[in-house]
Structure formats: C-alpha cells, structure tokens
Short mmCIF file of the C-alpha atoms (twelve columns), coordinates in Angstrom:
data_MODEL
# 
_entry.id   MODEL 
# 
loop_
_atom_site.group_PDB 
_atom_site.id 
_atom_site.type_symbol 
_atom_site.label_atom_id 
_atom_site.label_alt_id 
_atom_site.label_comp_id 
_atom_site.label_asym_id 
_atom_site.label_seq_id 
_atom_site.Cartn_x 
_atom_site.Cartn_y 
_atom_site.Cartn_z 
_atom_site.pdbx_PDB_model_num 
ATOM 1   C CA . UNK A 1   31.281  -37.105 36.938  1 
ATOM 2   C CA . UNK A 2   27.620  -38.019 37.355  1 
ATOM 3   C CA . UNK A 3   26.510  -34.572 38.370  1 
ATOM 4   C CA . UNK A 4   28.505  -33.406 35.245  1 
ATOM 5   C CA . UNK A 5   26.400  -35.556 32.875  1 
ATOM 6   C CA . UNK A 6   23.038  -34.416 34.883  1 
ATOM 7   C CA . UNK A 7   24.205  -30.742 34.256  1 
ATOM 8   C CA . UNK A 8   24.829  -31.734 30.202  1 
ATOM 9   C CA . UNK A 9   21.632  -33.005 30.028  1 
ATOM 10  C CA . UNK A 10  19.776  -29.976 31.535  1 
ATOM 11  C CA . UNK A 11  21.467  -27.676 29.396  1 
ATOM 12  C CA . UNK A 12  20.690  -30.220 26.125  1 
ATOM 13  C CA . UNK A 13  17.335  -29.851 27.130  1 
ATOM 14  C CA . UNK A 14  17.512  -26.223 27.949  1 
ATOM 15  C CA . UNK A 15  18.728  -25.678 24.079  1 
ATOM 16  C CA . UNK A 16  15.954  -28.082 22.406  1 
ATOM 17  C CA . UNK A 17  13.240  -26.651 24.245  1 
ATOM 18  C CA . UNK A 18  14.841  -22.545 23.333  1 
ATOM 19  C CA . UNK A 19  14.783  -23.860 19.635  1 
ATOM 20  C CA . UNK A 20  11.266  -25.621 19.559  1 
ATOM 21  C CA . UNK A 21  9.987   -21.825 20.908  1 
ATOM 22  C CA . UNK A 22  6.817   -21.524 19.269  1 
ATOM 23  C CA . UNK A 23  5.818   -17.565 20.658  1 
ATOM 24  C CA . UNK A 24  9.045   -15.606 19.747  1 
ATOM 25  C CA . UNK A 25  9.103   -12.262 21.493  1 
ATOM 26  C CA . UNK A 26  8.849   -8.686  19.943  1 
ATOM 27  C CA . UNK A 27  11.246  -6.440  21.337  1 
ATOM 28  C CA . UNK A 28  9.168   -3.559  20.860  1 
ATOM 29  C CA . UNK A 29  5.611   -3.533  22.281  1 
ATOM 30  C CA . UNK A 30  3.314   -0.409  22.765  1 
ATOM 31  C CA . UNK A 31  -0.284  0.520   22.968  1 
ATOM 32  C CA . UNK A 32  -1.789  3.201   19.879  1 
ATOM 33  C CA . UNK A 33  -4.565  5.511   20.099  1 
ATOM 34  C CA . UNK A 34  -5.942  6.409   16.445  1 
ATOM 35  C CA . UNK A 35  -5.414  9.323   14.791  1 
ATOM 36  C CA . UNK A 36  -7.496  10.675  11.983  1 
ATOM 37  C CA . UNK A 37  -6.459  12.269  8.548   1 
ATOM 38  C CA . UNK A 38  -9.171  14.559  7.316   1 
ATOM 39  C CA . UNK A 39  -10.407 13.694  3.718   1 
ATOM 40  C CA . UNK A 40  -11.846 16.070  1.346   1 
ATOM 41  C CA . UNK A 41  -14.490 16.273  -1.390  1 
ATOM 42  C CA . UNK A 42  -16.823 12.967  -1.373  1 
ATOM 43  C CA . UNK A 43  -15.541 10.024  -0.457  1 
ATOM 44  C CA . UNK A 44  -15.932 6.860   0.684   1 
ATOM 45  C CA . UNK A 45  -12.741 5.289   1.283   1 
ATOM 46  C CA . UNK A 46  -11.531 1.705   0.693   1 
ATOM 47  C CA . UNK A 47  -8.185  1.136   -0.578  1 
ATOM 48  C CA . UNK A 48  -5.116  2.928   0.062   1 
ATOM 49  C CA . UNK A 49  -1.605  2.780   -1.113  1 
ATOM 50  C CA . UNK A 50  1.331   5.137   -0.511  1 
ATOM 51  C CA . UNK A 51  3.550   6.097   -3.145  1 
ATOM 52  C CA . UNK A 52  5.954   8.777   -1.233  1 
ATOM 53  C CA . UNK A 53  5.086   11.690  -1.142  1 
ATOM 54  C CA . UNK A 54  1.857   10.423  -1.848  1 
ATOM 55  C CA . UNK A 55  -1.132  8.529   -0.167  1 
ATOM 56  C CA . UNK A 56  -3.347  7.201   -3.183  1 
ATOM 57  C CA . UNK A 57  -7.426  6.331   -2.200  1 
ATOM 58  C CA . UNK A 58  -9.792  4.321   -3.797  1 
ATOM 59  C CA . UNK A 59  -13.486 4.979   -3.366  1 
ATOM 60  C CA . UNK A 60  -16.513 3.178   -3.612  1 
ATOM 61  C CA . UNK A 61  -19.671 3.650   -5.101  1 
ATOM 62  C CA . UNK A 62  -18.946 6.614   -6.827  1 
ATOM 63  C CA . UNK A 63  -19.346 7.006   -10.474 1 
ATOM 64  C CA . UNK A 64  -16.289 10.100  -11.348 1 
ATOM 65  C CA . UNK A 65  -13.250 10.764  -9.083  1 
ATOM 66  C CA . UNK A 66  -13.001 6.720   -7.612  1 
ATOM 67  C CA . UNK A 67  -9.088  7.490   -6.931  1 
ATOM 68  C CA . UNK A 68  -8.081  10.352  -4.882  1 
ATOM 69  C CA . UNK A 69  -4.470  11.304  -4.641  1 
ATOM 70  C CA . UNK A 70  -3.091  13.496  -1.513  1 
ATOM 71  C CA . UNK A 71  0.121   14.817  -0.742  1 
ATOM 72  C CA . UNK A 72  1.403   12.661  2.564   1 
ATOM 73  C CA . UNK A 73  2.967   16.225  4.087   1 
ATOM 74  C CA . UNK A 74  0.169   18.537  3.846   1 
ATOM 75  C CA . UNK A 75  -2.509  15.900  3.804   1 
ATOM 76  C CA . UNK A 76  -4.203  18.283  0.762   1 
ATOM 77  C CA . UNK A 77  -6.100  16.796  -1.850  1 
ATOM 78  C CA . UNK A 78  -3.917  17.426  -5.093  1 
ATOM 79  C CA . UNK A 79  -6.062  15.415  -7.709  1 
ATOM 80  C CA . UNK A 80  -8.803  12.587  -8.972  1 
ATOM 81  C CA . UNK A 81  -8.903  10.732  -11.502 1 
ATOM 82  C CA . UNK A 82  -11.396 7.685   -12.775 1 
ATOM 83  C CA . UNK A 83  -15.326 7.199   -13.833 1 
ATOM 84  C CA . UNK A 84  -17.042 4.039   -14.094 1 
ATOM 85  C CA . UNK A 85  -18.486 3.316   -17.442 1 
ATOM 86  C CA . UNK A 86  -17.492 1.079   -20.231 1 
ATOM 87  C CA . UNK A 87  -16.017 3.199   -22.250 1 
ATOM 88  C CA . UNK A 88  -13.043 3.029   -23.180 1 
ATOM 89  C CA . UNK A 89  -11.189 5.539   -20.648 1 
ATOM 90  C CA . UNK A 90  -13.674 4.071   -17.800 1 
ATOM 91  C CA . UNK A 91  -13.560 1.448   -15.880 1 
ATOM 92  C CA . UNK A 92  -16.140 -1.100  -15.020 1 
ATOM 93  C CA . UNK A 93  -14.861 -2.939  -11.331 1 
ATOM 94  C CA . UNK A 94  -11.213 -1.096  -10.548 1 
ATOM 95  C CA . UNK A 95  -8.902  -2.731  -7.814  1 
ATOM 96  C CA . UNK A 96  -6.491  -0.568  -6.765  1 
ATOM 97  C CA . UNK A 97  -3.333  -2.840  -6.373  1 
ATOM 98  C CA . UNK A 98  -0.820  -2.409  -3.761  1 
ATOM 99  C CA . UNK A 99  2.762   -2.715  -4.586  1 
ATOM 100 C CA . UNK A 100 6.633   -1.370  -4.092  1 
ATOM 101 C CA . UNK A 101 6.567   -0.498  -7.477  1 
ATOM 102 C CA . UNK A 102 7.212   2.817   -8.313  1 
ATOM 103 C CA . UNK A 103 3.836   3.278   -10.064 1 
ATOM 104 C CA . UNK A 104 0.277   3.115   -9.546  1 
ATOM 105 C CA . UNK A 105 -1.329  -0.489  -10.847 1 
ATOM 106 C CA . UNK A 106 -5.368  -0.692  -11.239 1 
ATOM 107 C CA . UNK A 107 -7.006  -4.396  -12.047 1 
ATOM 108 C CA . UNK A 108 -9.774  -4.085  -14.190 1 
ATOM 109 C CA . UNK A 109 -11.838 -6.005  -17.440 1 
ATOM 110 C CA . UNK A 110 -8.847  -8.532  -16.593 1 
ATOM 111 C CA . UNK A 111 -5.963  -5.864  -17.586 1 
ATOM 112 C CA . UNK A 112 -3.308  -4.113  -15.342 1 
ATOM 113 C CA . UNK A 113 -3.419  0.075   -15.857 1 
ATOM 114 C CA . UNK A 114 -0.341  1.755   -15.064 1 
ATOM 115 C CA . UNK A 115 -0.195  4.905   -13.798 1 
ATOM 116 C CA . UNK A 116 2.689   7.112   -12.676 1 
ATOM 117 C CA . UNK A 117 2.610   10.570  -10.496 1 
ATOM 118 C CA . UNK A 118 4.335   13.307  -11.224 1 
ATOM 119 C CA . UNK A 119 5.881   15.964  -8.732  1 
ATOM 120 C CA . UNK A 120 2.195   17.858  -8.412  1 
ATOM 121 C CA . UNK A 121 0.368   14.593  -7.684  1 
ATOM 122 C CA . UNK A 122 -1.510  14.047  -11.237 1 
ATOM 123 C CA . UNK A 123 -1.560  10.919  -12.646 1 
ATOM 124 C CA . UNK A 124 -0.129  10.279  -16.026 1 
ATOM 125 C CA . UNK A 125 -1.282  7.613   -17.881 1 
ATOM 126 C CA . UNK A 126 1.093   4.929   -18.887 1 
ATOM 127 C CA . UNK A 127 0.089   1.582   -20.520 1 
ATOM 128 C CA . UNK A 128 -2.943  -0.877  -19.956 1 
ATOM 129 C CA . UNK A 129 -1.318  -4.508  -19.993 1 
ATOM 130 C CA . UNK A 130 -3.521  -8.222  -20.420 1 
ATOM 131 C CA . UNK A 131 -2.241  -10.897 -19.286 1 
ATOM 132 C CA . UNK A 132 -2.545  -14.272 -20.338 1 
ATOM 133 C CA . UNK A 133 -3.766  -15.845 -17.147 1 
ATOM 134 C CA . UNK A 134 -7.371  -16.635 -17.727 1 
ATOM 135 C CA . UNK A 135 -8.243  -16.439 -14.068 1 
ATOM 136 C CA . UNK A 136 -8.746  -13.536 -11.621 1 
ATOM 137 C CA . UNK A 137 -6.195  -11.131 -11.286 1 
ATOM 138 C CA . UNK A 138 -7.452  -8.344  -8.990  1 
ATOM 139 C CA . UNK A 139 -5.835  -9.655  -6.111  1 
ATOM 140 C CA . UNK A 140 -2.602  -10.070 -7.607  1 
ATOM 141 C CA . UNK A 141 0.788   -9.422  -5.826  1 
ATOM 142 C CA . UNK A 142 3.123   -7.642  -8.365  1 
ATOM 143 C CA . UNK A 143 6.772   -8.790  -7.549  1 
ATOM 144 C CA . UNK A 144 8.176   -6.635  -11.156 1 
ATOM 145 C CA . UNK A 145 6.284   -4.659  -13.564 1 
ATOM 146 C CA . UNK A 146 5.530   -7.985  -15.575 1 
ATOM 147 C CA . UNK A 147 5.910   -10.801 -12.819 1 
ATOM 148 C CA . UNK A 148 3.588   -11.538 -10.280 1 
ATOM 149 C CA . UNK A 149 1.978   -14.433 -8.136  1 
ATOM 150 C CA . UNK A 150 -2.045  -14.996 -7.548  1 
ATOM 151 C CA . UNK A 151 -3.916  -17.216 -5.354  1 
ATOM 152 C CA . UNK A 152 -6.093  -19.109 -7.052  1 
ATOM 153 C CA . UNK A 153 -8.244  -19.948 -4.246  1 
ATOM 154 C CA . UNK A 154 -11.978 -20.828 -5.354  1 
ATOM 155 C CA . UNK A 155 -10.347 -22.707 -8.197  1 
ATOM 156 C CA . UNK A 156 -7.967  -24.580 -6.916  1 
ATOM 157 C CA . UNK A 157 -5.489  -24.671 -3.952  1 
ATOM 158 C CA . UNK A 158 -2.172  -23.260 -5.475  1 
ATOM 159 C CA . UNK A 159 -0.616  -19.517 -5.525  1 
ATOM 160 C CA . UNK A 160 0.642   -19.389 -8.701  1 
ATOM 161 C CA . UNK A 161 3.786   -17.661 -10.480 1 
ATOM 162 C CA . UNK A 162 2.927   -16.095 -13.750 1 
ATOM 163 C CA . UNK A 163 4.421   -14.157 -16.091 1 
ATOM 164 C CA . UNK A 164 2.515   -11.262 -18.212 1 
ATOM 165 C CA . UNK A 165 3.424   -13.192 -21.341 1 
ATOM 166 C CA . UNK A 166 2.438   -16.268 -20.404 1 
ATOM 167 C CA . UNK A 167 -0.670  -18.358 -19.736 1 
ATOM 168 C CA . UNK A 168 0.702   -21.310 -17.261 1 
ATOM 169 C CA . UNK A 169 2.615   -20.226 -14.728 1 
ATOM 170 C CA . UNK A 170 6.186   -20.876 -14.003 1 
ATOM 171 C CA . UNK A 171 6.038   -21.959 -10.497 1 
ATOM 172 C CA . UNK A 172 2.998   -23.146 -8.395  1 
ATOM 173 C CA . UNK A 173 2.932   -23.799 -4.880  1 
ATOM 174 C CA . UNK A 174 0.161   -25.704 -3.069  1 
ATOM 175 C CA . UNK A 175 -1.124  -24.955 0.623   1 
ATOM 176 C CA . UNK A 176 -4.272  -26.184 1.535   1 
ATOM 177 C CA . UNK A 177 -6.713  -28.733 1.182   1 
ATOM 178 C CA . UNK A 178 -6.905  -29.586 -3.117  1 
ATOM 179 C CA . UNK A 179 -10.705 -31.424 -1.885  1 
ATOM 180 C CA . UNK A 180 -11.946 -28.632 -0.041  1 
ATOM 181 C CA . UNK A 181 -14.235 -26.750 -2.393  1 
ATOM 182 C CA . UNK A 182 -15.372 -23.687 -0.097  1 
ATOM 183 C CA . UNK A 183 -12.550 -21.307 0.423   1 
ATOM 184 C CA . UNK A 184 -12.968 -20.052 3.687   1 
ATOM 185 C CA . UNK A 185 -14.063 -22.986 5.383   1 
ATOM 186 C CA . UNK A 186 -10.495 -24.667 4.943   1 
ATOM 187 C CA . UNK A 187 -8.208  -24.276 7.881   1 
ATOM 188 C CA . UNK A 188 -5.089  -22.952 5.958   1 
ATOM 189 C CA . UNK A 189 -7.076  -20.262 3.935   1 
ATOM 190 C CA . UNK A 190 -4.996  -17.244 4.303   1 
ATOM 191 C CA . UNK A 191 -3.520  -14.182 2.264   1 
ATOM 192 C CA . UNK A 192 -0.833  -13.329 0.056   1 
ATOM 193 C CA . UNK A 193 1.644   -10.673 -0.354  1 
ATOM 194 C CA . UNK A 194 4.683   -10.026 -2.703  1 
ATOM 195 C CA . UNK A 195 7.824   -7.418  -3.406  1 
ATOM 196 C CA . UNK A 196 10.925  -7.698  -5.581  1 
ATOM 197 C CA . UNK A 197 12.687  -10.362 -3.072  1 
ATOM 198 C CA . UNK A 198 9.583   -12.182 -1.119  1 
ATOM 199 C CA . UNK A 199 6.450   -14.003 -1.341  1 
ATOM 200 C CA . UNK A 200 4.908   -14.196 1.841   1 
ATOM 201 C CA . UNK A 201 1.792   -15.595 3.116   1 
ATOM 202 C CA . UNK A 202 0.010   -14.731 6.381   1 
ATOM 203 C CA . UNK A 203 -2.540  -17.745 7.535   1 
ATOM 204 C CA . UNK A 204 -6.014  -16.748 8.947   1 
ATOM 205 C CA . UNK A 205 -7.048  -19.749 10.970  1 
ATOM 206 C CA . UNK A 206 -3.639  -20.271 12.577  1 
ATOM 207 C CA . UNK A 207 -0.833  -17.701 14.055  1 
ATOM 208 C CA . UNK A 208 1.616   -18.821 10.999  1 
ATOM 209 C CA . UNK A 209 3.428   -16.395 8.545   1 
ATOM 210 C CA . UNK A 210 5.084   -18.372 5.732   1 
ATOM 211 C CA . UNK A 211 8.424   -16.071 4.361   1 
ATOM 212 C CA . UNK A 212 9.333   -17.407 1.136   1 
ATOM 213 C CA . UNK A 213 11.943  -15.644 -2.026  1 
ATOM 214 C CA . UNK A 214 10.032  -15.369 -5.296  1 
ATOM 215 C CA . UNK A 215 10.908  -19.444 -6.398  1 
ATOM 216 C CA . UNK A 216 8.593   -20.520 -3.231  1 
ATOM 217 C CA . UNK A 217 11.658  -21.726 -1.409  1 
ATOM 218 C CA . UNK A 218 10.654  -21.154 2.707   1 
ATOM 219 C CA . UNK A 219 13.247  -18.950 4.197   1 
ATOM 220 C CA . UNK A 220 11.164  -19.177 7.510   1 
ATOM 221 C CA . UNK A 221 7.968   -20.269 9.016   1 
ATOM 222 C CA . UNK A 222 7.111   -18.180 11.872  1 
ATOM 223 C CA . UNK A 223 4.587   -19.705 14.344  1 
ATOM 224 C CA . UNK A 224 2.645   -19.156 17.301  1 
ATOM 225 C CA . UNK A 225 0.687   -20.652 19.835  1 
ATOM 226 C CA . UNK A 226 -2.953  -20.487 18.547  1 
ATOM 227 C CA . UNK A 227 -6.524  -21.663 19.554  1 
ATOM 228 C CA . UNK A 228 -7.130  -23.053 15.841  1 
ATOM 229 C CA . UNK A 229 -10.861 -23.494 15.064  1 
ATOM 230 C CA . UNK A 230 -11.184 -27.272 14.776  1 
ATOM 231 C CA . UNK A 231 -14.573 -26.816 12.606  1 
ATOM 232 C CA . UNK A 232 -15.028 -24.008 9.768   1 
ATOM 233 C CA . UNK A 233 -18.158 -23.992 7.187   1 
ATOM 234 C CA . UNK A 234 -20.134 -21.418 6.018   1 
ATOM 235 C CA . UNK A 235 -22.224 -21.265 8.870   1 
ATOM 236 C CA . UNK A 236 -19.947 -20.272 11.535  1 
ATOM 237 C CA . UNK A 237 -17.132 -18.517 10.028  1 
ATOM 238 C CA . UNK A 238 -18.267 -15.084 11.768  1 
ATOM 239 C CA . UNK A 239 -17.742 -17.287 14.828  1 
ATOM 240 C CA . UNK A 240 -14.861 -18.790 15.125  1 
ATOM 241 C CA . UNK A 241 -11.252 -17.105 15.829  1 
ATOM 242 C CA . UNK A 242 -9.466  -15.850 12.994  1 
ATOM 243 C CA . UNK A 243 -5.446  -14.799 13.219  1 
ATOM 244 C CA . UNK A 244 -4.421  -12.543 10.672  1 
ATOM 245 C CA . UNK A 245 -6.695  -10.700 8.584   1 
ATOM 246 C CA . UNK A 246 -5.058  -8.216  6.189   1 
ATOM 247 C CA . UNK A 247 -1.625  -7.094  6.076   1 
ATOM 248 C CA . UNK A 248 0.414   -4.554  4.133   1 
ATOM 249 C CA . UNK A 249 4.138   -5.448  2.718   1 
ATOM 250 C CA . UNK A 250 6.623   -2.612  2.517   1 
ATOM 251 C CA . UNK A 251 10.324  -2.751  1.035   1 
ATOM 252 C CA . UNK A 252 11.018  -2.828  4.735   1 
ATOM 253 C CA . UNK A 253 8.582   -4.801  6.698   1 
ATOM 254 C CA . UNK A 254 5.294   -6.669  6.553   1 
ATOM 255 C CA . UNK A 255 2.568   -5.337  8.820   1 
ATOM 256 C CA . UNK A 256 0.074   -7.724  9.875   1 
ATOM 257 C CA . UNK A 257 -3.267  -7.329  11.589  1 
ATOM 258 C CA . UNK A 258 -3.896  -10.111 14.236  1 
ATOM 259 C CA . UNK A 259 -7.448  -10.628 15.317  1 
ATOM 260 C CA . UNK A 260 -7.208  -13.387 18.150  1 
ATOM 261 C CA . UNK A 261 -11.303 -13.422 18.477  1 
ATOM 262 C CA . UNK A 262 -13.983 -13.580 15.870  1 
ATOM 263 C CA . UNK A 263 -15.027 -11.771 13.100  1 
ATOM 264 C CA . UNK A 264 -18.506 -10.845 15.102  1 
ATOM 265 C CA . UNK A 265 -16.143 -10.101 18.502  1 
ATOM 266 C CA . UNK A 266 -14.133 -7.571  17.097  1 
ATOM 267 C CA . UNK A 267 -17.620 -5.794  15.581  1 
ATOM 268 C CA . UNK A 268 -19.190 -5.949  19.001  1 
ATOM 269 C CA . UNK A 269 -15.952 -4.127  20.295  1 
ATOM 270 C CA . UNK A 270 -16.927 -1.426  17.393  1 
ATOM 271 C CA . UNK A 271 -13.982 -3.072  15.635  1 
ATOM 272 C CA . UNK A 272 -11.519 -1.662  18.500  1 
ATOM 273 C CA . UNK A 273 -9.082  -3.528  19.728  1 
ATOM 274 C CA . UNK A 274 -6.635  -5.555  17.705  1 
ATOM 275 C CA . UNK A 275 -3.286  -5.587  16.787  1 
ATOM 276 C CA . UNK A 276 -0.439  -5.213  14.260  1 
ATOM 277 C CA . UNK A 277 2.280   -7.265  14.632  1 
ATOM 278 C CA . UNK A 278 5.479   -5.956  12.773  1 
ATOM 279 C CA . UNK A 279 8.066   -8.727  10.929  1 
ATOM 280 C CA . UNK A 280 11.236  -8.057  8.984   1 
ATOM 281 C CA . UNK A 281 11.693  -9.672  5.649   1 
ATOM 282 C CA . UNK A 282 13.547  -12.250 7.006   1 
ATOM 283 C CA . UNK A 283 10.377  -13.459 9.641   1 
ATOM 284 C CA . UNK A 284 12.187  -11.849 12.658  1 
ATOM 285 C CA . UNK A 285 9.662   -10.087 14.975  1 
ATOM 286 C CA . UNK A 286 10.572  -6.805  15.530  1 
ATOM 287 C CA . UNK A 287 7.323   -4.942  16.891  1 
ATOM 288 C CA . UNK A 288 3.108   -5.413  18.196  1 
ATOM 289 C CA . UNK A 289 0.974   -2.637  18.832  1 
ATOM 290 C CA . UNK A 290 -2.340  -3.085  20.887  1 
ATOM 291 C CA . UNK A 291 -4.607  -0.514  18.436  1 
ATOM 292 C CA . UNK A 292 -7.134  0.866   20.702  1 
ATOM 293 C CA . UNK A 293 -8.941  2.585   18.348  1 
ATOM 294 C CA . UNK A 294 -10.799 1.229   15.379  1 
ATOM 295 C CA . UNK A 295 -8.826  -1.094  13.354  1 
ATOM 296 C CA . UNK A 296 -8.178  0.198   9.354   1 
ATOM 297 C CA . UNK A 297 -9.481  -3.201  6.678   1 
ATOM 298 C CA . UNK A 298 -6.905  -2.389  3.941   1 
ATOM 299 C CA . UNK A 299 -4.181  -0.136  4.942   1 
ATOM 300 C CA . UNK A 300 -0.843  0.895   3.784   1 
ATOM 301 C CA . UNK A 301 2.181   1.811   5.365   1 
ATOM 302 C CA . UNK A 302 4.822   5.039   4.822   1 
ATOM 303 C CA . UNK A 303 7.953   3.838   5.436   1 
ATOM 304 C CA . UNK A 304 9.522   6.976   5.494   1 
ATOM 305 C CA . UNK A 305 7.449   8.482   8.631   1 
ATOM 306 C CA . UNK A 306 6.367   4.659   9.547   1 
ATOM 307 C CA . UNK A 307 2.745   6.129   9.987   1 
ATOM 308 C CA . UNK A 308 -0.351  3.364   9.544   1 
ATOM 309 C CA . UNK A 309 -3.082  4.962   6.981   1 
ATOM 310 C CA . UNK A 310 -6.623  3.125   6.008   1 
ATOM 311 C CA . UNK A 311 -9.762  3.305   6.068   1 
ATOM 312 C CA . UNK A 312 -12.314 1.631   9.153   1 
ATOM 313 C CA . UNK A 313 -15.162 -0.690  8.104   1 
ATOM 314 C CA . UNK A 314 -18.317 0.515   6.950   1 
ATOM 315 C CA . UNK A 315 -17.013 3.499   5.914   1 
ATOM 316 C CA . UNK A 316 -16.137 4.714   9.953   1 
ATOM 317 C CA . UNK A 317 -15.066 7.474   10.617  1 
ATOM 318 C CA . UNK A 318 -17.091 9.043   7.916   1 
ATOM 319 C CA . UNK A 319 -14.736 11.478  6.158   1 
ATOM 320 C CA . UNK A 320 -11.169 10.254  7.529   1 
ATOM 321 C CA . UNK A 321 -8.572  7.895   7.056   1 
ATOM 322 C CA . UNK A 322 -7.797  6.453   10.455  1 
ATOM 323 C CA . UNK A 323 -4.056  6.998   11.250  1 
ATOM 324 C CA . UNK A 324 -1.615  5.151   13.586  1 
ATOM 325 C CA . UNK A 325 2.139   6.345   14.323  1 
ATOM 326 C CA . UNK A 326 4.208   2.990   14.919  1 
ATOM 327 C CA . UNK A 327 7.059   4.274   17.130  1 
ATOM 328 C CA . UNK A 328 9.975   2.569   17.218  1 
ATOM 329 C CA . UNK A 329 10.612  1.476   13.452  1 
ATOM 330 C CA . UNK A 330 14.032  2.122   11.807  1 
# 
C-alpha cells in the first residue's frame, strides 16, 4: 500500500510539473536559406503585404510610384500607384497597413485610404475614411473594415478598441507600466496584431505571446524560458536581448520573428541568423525555422504557397525582396 501511495505521488508530480511546462515544443523544426525575389523599376522596399495573387510594396523616399504591386506567380511588376505631395490625391507620410481584409488600407493625414485590386493588379480607388480617435493611427490593427485596436504606447499604457465612428474606445486593455514614460525602456513593451477573430500581442523583452478574441478576453498565454533584461533605458536598449521583434498575422497563423540576442548582435551577424517561430490562432506551436540568411524587418506571409516575403534592413539586398519557403505548413 505504501509503495502504491509513493507511485501516486510521482505521477501527481509528474502531471504538475507537464502542466507548469514553460518551453512547449514545435513539432516542426528546420533550418532556411534565403531566397531572393527580383524587384523592378526603383525601389527601395519597406513594407509588404500580400493580397493573393498579389504581393503589394511600399517604398521609401521616393516622391511618385511609393506602392508597387506584383503578381505573386510571375513575380512581374503589374502597376504603381502614389506621389507624395499635399495635394489632394498625394499623400504626405503613407503607412501601408497590413491586414486580412480583402483590400488595400494606407494611414495617412490621420485617415484610412482604401484601395481594392482588380484581376490585372491596378488599384482602384475606394473611399478615404477619418476616424474619430485623436491619436495615432498608422500602426493600427484592422479587425473589420470599421473596427480596429491601437496601442497607444507613448501616451499611455493601454491598446485600445475603437470604432471608426467613435472617439473613446469601446474596450481598453492595459499591459505595462501606466508610470513608465519612455516606451521602450519598459519591460512589457511589445507589438500588436489583429484579424476578424484575434487580438494578439507578441512581447519584446520576454518570450510571451498573449492570444486574446477581439473583447481582450486571454484565450492563452504562451511562455517561454527567457533571459529578461533586468535594466532597459535609453542608453542600452541596442544592448540588451530582445524576444520578438516583428511578426505578421495571417487568417491562418501568426509568424513571429524571435531575436534571442541584441539589437547590435544580430547587426554584427549582418542581421543573419534568427528565427520565426510559427503559432496557430489558438497559441499552439506548430513550427521554428533557424533563418540563415538575412532576416526580412516587416514581412508578410502567402498563405496559399506559405512563402515568407520582406524586405532586409537598410535596404539589403539592394533590388530584392528576401524570400523564405516555410515547409511544412498546412
């Protein structure tokens, strides 16, 4: 009977210990070498976003033809479209917004542009929207064509829940430090993502990737073992290890970049090196790749070929989109 209750006891233990797991597994792990899509005309790529069949790239500093739009099967060029300027056609500082909408969405002068494709790859204008949310909007996370979430973050310490028509927002949810004024020195600074059924946001000090639905209730906090910097300020933030970095959400998946070094590291490795960890909707891990080539900043994801497309820092490789297959997707 004794040995019985000794066995219990190690299997209890067994279980808590199983459930407390803090470094869940991915079932599918494989190392990448980069691949590069050739771009045409001038360009120097920072945004992308994939609207299938279509890979749609921002540019920067150039005054005509910011947004170039190829066709994802031929990898042509097929149009451009935008000029800076301040008139009224032109925009002043455009943000190409990434999305699972069916459209294209540009911030700019504090409005939302909406533009849709049609089958030749030109863009058709559609509406130009303001919303009534007084704060910045570029980074905003569309989860419908008039309801989205921002993080506030150098004004205050909420993401917020807003409506088009609306100037307060209908939900808030706080997650860091409402006394720490400089953004990026607090130790749950991180970044946020949205589609029609989730709000999720990926931490950059810690390995933690918060799954929420759109009403900020937590359908699962996925966590890892981390070496969290204990001290961040303005001083040493190119110094200390970061986690995740940018990410891309899909209908499918979220795709996350995980640094594991510094910010100055990874540029001494020529930016080489990281790695995308791959999470259903749910928070399950389902697959890393080790990306030995350069790593993309903001990237986007076709879902239908599960290929990896953005562009590498400083404008590397000059001319291409750096391109990564991620076998084993379904």
């Amino acid at each position: 009977m004794r040995n019985f209750y000794y066995i219990l006891i190690i299997i209890c233990c067994s279980f808590i210990l199983a459930c407390n797991s803090v470094d869940p597994d991915f079932p599918h792990e494989e190392v990448l070498d980069e691949k590069l899509m050739p771009l045409q005309g001038i360009t120097n790529p920072l945004r992308v976003e994939i609207k299938y069949p279509f890979l749609i790239l921002q540019n920067i500093n150039l005054k005509d033809s910011i947004f170039h739009i190829y066709d994802l099967v031929s990898q042509d060029l097929k149009s451009t479209f935008g000029r800076m300027g301040e008139g009224p056609d032109e925009f002043i500082l455009p943000w190409l917004i990434q999305s699972q909408l069916s459209d294209i969405y540009i911030g700019d002068k504090h409005m939302f542009y909406r533009f849709s494709l049609n089958k030749e790859g030109q863009p058709m204008f559609c509406d130009v929207k303001e919303p009534k949310y007084v704060n910045a909007i570029n980074e905003a996370a569309f989860i419908s064509d008039s309801l989205f979430v921002v993080d506030a973050m150098y004004t205050g310490p909420n993401i917020y829940l807003l409506s088009l028509q609306d100037e307060l927002p209908k939900k808030s949810w706080t997650y860091r430090n409402p006394d720490m004024k400089d953004y990026y020195s607090d130790s749950n600074m991180g970044r946020l993502y949205a589609n029609q059924s989730r709000i999720i946001f990926c931490y950059g000090y810690k390995k933690q990737i918060d799954f929420m639905d759109i009403d900020f209730n937590l359908i699962n906090s996925v966590k890892f073992k981390f070496n969290n910097p204990t001290f961040i300020s303005s001083q040493n933030q190119g110094d200390v290890n970061v986690s995740y970095v940018y990410s891309y959400l899909g209908k499918r998946y979220l795709y996350s970049l995980f640094f594991g070094t510094s910010w100055n590291e990874n540029r001494a490795n020529f930016t080489r090196g990281t790695f995308l960890e791959v999470f259903d909707l749910e928070g399950k891990p389902v697959a890393r790749y080790h990306l030995k080539g350069r790593r993309p900043v903001y990237f986007a994801v076709d879902e239908e070929t599960f290929t990896l497309y953005g562009a590498g820092e400083d404008g590397e490789p000059e001319d291409y989109l750096l391109m990564y297959k991620l076998n084993g997707l379904l």
